[in-house]
VOZARO-272371 format. One record per residue (C-alpha): x, y, z. Coordinates in pm, whole numbers, plus 50000, padded with zeros to 5 digits. Example, Ala and Ser with C-alpha at 12.3 -4.5 7.8 and 13.67 -1.06 7.14 Angstrom:
BEGIN
512304955050780;513674989450714;
//
This chain:
BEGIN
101643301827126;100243337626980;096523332227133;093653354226958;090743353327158;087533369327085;084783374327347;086913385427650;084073396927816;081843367127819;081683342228107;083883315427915;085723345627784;086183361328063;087923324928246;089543318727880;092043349827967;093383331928260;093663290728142;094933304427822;097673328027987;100153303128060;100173286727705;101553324627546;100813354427478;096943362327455;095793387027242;092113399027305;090673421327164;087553450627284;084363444827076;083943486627065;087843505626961;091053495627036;093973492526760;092333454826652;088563443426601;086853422526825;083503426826698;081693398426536;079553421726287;082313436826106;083303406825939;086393420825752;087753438926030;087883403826165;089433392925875;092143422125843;092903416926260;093333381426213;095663386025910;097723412326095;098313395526432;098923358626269;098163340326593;099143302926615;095573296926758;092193318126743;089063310127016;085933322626981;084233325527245;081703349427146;078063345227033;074403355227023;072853340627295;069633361827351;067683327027203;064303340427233;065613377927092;066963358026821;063363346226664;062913382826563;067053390226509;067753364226298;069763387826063;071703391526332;072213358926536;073523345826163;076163372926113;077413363626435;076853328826459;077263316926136;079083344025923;081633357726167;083033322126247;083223313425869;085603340425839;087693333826113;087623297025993;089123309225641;091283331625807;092653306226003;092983282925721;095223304625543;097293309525804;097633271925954;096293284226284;093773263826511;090413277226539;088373271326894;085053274626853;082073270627126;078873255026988;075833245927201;073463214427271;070163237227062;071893222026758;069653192226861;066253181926878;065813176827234;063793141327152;064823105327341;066373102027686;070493090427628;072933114527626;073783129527219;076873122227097;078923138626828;077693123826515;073773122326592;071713137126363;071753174726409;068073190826418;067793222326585;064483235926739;065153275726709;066873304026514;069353304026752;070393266426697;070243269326322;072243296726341;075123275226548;074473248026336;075643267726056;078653284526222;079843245326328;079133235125934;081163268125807;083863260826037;084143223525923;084023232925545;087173259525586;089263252425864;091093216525908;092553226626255;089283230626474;087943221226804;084453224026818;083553225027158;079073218627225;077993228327550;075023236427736;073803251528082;076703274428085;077403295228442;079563313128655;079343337428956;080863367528749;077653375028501;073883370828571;072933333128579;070033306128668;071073302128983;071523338029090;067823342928988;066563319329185;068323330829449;066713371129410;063463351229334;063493329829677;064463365229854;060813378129764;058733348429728;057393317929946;056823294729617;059033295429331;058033276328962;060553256928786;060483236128444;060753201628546;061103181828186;064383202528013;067283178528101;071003189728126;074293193728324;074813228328455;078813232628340;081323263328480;082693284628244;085893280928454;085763243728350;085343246027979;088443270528024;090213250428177;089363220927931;090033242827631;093883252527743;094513210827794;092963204127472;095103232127313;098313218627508;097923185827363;097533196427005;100943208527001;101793171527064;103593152026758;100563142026566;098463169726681;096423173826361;094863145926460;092513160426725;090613181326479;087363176426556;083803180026747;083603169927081;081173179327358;081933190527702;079843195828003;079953184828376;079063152128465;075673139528553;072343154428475;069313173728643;066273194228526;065543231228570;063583220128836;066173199929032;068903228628931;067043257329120;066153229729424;069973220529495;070643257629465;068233269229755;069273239229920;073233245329936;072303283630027;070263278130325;072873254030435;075043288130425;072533308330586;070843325630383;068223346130412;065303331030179;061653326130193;062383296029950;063373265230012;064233233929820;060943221229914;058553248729797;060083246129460;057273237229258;058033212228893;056083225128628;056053215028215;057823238327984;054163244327863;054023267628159;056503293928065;055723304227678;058453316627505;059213327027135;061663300027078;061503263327150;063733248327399;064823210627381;063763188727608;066983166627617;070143184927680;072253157327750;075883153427616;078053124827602;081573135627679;082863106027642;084323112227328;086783139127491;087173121127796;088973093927557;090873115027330;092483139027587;092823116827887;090493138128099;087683136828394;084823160128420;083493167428803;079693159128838;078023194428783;076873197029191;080223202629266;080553232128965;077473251129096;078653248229451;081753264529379;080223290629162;077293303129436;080863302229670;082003329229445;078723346129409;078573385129551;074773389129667;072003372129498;
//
């Protein structure tokens, strides 16, 4: 396969240049210069490197993710978003390519307890989730050959993450706060990687048309914020770290507690079971993710 990804540098990106590798050649463009485009806001540059390179497959992995920036950006969380995946979906289209795209569980409510799955009713909370929403619908509308891929809780020990704040948090203080009624599954960008080159493998199957679609991905099982930060302290002073944290003096407290500009769900679950089905995969409960990524952690 000729691979076009955009949003090398991001931390599904970033693990996207090395599942995708042995599937062809991978083509990724820098989001500032270089001979292609690789920036989301000039929408026909996108267009015109797409065109050029005519890559069998293009994944997007890149987004506005600043969720609370985005209430007063929303000019600009929709170009990216919502725009600049519309064109690569009618790019695509005309060229009978596949089209990757990551979406994200804020395209929900966050109401009820069960785990969503792909054809609840969409109802998102924020600018940011509208503005994913839309990118998902655009995508849908002018591109047969997708993958949408929803996901939530996304880390990895290369860019700054939950866990490593806690971490520099529990260095300076005795007590820490943590939101203790936002439910998810904390899920490795190395795993949705690794997910998304399987998924792609098997679309080259006879009969490969056929697994167009939305699914969602994430690790198995589910925690709160709360829980998250508590298994975190937990595992590092188990390794011997130096904290004045622990597990135990990690204190639950309602979302109330922490303001923000945009509203968060409260239920973040995913059902993967769709996927699971379709591509004859497992996901690993999400303990064993976040151990492996505070393994590969430099420093707090």
């Amino acid at each position: 396969m000729k691979i076009l990804l955009f949003g090398k540098n991001g931390q599904v990106g970033w693990e996207l240049q090395r599942s995708l590798a042995p599937l062809g050649e991978v083509l990724a463009p820098d989001r500032r210069g270089g001979d292609w485009c690789g920036d989301l806001f000039d929408l026909d540059g996108l267009r015109d490197t797409v065109m050029q390179l005519r890559p069998d497959v293009i994944v997007n992995a890149a987004a506005y993710t600043a969720v609370d920036q985005a209430e007063n950006d929303a000019a600009v969380a929709h170009a990216v978003n919502a725009q600049a995946p519309g064109v690569l979906a009618e790019a695509a289209a005309v060229l009978g390519a596949w089209l990757v795209h990551y979406s994200s569980d804020y395209v929900f409510d966050g109401s009820g307890s069960r785990p969503w799955v792909e054809d609840d009713m969409t109802g998102p909370l924020n600018v940011y989730g509208r503005t994913k929403l839309e990118g998902e619908n655009r995508i849908k509308l002018a591109c047969p050959k997708h993958l949408i891929l929803r996901t939530g809780w996304v880390h990895s020990a290369r860019r700054g993450n939950f866990a490593k704040t806690m971490l520099c948090l529990a260095r300076e203080r005795e007590v820490l706060t943590v939101v203790d009624d936002q439910f998810g599954a904390p899920t490795g960008a190395d795993l949705l990687a690794d997910v998304t080159a399987h998924m792609l493998l098997r679309t080259r199957d006879p009969g490969g048309a056929t697994f167009a679609g939305t699914y969602h991905a994430a690790a198995a099982g589910e925690t709160s914020w709360h829980g998250y930060a508590s298994f975190v302290l937990e595992r590092a002073s188990a390794a011997g770290m130096a904290l004045q944290a622990s597990s135990a003096t990690v204190k639950p407290v309602p979302t109330a507690a922490f303001p923000a500009l945009a509203e968060r769900p409260h239920n973040s679950r995913l059902s993967t079971a769709k996927l699971q089905n379709a591509f004859g995969l497992r996901f690993p409960d999400w303990q064993s993710g976040v151990a492996r990524m505070l393994g590969g952690m430099a420093g707090c």
